[in-house]
C-alpha positions as a printed NumPy array, in Angstrom:
array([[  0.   ,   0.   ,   0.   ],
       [  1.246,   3.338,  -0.737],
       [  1.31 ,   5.533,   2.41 ],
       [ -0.221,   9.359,   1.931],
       [ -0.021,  12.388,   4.196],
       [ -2.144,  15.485,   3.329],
       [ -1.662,  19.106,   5.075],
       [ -4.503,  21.116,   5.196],
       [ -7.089,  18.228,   5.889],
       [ -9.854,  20.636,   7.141],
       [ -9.912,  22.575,   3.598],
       [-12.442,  21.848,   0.757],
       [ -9.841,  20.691,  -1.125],
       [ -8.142,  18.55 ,   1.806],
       [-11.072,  16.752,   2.516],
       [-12.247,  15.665,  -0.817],
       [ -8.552,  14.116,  -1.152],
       [ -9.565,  12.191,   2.071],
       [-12.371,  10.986,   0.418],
       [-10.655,   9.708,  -2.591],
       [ -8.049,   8.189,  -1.052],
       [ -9.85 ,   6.007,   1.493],
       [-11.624,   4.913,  -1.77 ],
       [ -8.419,   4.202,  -3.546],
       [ -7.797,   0.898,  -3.121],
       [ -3.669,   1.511,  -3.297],
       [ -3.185,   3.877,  -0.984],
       [ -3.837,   4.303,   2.672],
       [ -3.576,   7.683,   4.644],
       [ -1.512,   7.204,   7.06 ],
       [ -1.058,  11.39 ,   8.296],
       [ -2.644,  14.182,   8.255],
       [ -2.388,  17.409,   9.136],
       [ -4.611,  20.83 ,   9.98 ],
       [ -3.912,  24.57 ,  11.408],
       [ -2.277,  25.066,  14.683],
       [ -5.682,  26.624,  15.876],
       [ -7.517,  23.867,  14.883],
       [ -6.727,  21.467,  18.034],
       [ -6.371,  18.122,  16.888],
       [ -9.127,  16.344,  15.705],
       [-10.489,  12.708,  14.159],
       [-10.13 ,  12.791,  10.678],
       [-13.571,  11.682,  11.143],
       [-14.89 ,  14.569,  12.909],
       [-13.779,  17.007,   9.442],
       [-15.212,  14.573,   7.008],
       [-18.35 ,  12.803,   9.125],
       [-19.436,  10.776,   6.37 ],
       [-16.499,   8.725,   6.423],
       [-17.137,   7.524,   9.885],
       [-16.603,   4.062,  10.061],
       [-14.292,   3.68 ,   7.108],
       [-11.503,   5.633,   8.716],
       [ -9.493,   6.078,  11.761],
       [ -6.92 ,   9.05 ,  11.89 ],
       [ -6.078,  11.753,  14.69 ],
       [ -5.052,  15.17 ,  12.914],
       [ -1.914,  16.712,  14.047],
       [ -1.604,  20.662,  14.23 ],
       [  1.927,  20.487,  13.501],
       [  4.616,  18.605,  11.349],
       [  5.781,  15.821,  12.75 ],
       [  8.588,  15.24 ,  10.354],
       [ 10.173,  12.318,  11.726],
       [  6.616,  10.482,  11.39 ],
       [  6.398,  11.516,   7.939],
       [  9.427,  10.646,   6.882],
       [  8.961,   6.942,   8.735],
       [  5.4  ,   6.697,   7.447],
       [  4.568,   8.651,   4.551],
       [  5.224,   7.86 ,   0.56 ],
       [  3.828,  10.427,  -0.921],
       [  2.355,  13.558,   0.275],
       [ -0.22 ,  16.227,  -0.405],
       [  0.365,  19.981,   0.354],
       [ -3.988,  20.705,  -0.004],
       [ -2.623,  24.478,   1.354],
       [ -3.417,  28.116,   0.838],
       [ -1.179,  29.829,  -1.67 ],
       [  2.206,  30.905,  -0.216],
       [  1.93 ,  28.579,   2.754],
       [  2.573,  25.295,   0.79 ],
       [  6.068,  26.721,   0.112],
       [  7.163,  26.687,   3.646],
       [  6.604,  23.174,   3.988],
       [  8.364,  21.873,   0.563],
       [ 12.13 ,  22.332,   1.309],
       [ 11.771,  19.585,   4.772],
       [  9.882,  17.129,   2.103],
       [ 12.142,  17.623,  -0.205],
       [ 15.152,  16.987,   1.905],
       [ 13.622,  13.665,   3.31 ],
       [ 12.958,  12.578,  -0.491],
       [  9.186,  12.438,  -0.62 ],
       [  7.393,  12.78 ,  -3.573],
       [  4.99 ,  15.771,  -3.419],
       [  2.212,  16.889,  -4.795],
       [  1.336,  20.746,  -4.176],
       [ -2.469,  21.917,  -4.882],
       [ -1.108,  25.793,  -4.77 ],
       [  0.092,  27.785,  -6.852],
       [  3.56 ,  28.4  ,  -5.56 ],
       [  5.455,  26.179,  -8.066],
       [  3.374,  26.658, -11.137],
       [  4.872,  28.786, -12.5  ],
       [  8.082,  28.986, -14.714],
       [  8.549,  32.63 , -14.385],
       [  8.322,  33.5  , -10.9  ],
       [  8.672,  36.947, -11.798],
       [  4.767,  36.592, -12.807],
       [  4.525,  34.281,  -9.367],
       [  5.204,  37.298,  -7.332],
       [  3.451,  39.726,  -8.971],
       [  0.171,  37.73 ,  -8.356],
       [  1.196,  35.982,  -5.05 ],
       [  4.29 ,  36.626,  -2.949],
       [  8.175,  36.948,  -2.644],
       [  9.296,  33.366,  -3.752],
       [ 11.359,  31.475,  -1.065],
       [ 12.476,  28.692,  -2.745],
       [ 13.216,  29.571,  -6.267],
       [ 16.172,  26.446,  -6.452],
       [ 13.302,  24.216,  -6.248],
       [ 11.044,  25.798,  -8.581],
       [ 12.215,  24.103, -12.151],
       [ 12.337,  20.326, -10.017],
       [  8.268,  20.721, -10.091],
       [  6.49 ,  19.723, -13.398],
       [  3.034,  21.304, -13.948],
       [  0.481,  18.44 , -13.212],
       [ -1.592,  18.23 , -15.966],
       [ -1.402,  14.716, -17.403],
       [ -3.243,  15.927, -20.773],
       [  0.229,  17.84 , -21.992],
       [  2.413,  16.186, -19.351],
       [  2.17 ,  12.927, -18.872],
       [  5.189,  11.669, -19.293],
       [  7.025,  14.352, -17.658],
       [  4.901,  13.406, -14.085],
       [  5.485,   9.768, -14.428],
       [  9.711,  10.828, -14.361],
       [  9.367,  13.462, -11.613],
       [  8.947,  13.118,  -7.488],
       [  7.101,  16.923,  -7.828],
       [  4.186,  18.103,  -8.917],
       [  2.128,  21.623,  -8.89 ],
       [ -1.146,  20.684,  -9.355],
       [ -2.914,  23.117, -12.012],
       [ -5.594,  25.277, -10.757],
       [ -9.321,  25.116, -11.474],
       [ -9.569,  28.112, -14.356],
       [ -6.656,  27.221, -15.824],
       [ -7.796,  23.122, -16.196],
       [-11.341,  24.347, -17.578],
       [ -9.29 ,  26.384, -19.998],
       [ -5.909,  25.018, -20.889],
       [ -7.989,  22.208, -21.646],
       [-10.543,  23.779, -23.744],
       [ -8.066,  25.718, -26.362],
       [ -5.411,  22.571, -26.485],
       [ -6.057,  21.26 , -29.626],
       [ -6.542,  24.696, -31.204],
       [ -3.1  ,  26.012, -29.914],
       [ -1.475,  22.23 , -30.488],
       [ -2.364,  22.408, -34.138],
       [ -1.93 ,  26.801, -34.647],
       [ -5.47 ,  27.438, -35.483],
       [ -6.492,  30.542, -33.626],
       [ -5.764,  34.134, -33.562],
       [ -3.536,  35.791, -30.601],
       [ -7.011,  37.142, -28.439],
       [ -9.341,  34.962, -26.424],
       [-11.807,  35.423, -24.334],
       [-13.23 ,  33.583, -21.95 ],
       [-16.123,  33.805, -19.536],
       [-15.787,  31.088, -16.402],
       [-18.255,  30.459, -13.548],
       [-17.706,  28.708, -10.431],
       [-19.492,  27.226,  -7.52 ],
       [-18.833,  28.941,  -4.039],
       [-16.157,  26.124,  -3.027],
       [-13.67 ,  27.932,  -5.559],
       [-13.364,  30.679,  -2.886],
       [-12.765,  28.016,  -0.541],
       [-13.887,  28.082,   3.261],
       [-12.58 ,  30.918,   4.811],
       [-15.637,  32.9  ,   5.972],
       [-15.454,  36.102,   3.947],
       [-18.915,  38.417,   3.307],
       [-18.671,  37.742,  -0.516],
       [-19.508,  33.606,   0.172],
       [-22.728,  34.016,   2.992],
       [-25.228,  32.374,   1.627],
       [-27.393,  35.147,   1.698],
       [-25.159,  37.379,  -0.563],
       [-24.814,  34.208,  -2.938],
       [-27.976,  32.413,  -3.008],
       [-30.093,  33.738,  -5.868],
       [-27.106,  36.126,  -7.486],
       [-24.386,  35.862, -10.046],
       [-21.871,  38.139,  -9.952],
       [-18.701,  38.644, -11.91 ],
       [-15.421,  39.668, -10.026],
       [-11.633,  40.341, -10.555],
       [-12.326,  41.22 , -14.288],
       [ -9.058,  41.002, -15.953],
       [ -7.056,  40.498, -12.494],
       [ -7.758,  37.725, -11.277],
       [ -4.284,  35.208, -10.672],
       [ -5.292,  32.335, -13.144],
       [ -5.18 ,  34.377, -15.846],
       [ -1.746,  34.951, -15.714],
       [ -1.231,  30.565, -14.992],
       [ -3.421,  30.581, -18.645],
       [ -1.515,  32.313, -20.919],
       [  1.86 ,  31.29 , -19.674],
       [  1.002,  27.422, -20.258],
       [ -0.685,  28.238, -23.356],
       [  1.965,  30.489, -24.91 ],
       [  3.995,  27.663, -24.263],
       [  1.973,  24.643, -26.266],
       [  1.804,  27.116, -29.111],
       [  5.012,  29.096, -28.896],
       [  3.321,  31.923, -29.368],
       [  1.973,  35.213, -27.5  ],
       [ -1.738,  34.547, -26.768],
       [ -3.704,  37.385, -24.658],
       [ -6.026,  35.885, -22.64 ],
       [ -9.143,  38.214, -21.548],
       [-10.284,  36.153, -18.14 ],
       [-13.984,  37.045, -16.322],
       [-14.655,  35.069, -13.834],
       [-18.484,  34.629, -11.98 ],
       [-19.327,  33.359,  -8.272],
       [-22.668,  31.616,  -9.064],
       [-25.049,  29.827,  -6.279],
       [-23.555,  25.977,  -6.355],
       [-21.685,  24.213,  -4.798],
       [-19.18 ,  22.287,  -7.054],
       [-18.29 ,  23.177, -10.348],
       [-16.868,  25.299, -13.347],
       [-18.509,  26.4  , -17.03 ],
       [-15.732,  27.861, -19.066],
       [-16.984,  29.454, -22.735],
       [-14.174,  30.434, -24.598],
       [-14.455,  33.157, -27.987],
       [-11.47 ,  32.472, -30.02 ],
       [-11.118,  33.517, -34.153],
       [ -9.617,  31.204, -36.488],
       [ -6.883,  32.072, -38.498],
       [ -8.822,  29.842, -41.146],
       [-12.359,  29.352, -42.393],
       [-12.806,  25.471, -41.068],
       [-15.559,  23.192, -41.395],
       [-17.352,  21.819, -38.379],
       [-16.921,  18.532, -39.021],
       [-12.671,  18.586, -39.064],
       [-12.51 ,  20.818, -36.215],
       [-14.472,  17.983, -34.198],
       [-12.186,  15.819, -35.793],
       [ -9.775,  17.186, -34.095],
       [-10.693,  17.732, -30.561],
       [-11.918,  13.731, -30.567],
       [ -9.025,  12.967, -32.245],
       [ -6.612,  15.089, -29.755],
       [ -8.71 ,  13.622, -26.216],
       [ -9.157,   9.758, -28.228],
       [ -7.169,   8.505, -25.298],
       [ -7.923,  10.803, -22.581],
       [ -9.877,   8.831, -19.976],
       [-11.318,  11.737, -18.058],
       [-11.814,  14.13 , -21.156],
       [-15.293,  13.384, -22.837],
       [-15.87 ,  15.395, -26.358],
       [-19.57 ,  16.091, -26.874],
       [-20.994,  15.842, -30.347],
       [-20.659,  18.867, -32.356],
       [-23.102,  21.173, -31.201],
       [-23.978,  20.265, -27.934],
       [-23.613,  21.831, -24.814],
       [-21.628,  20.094, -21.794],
       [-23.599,  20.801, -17.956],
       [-21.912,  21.199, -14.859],
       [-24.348,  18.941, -13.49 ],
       [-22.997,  15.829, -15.763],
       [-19.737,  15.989, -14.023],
       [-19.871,  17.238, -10.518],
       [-18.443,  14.368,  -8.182],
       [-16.481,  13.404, -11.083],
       [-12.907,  13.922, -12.493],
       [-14.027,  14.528, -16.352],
       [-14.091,  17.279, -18.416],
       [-16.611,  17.683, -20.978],
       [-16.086,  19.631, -23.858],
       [-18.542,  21.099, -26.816],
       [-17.629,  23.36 , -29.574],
       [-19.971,  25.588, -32.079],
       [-18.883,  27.339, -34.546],
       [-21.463,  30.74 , -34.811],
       [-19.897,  32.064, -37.716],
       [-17.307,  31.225, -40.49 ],
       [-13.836,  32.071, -38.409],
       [-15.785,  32.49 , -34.272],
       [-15.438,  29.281, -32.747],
       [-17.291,  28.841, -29.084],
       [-15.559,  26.408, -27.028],
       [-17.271,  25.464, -23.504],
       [-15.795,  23.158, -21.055],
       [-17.032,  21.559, -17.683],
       [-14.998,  20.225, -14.543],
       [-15.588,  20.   , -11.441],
       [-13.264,  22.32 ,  -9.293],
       [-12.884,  20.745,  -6.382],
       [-12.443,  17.288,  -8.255],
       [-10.687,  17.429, -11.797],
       [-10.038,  21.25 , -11.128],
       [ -8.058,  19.893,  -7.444],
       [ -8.36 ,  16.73 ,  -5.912],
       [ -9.035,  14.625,  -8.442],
       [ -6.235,  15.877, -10.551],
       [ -4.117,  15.31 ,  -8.063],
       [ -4.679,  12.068,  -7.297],
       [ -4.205,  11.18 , -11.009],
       [ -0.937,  12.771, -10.939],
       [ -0.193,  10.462,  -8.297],
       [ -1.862,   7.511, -10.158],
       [  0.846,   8.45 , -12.78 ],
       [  3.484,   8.751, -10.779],
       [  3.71 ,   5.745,  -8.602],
       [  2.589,   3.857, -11.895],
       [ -0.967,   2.942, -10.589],
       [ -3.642,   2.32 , -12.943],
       [ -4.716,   6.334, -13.901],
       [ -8.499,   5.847, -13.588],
       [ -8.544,   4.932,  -9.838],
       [-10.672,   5.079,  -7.392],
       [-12.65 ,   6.786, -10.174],
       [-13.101,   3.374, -12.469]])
């Protein structure tokens, strides 16, 4: 059995990896780990409906000699800029790690700083290959570090691959995302009451907000070229999941039926991306709980092409992912617990 540790338990993001890995039937959790003020509680008492199927006592602090005794691999599920405190130890002890921030996503931390904080371990930066198995598997199955992509940026990278893979598109997109109220995560703030959500859609950070930047620097990179990514994001009343619809021009008049071609031909052997017939509109509700991504594309016009793509963010746009990335690589069968 591999043995997993996960910081930051009590998160939304911590405790859906709990739930996935006491499903996973390769891995036990054998640490875990919450906030100093957070006492230290069952695993059990965060995540109630696993009663019964685990027994763990949180710890508020690292106890690195038990995770280096007891742990495999392990998962920093931590805010942004607090993950980065905890990598160096792991990385000393020579556990493989697999970081749901965003503080080694990025190749330029120039642009990391600018959106986050003062890096504090830029010698580890380039040792941590960006976790999306779509563009790089086999670069995950050869590392011991992965930064785990974040929601946006899974929706989207994901939506315009086989467009920038294959040069088809102009330099400006835009794209219009809406998320669930877990993709603020659970930090009270006045913005996530239920009375300011419920019955409201709002759009914030237009233009600003800190996956836009994570966008266009992966996508600029698959198509070695300058893309300029215009990025409005919406808090709408659910729970779990993200609608991404993407405006991009072509550089090309194409016909519908070889630009499908090539999104089912780019995601043939993709086993958590799902290409909708040409036309038709992927839901949110079709893939919440899940770690798929459905896409649909329309074309509206000879050269406008609407892409729209569905994940869940706490599941393919978090936890999901990264268990994947850890299906990949410890060389486990991808698909699990999942299928």
């Amino acid at each position: 059995m591999i043995k997993a540790g996960i910081f930051g338990i009590s998160g939304y993001a911590g405790q859906k990896l709990v739930e996935l890995l006491v499903s996973h039937p390769e891995v036990e959790i054998t640490s875990g780990f919450v906030a100093p003020e957070e006492g230290t509680p069952e695993i059990t008492e965060i995540v109630p409906k696993l009663k019964g199927l685990i027994s763990l006592r949180c710890k508020n602090t690292p106890d690195w000699k038990e995770i280096e005794k007891n742990c495999d691999v392990v998962f920093l599920a931590l805010p942004h800029s607090v993950s980065i405190h905890f990598v160096p130890p792991l990385v000393e002890m020579k556990k493989k790690i697999i970081d749901l921030s965003a503080d080694f996503r990025f190749d330029d931390l120039k642009i990391y700083e600018r959106f986050y904080t003062k890096h504090t371990s830029p010698q580890l930066n380039s040792s941590f290959i960006y976790g999306l198995p779509e563009i790089n598997r086999d670069k995950i199955k050869n590392t011991d570090f992965i930064a785990n992509p974040g929601c946006y940026p899974t929706s989207v990278i994901l939506a315009l691959l086989p467009l920038v893979k294959n040069h088809l598109i102009e330099d400006r997109i835009f794209v219009d995302s809406k998320s669930g109220v877990t993709g603020a995560g659970r930090a009270p703030s006045l913005g996530t009451l239920f009375v300011e959500c419920n019955e409201n859609i709002k759009a914030y950070k237009i233009g600003e907000h800190r996956h836009q930047p994570e966008m266009e620097e992966v996508i600029n990179k698959l198509g070695n070229r300058k893309y300029l990514i215009t990025f409005v994001p919406h808090l709408v009343p659910y729970n779990q999941g993200i609608l991404s619809t993407l405006y991009v021009t072509l550089q090309s008049e194409m016909a519908e039926e070889k630009l499908q071609e090539i999104y089912e031909r780019t995601y043939a052997d993709e086993p958590f991306v799902r290409v909708m017939k040409y036309g038709v509109s992927p839901e949110v509700k079709n893939i919440v709980n899940t770690n798929f991504c459905d896409i649909g594309i329309k074309l509206v016009d000879n050269k406008t092409l609407v892409v729209i793509s569905v994940i869940d963010n706490l599941i393919k746009g978090a936890s999901g992912q990264a268990v994947q990335n850890m299906n990949i690589m410890l060389g486990l069968k991808e698909t699990l617990p999942f299928f």
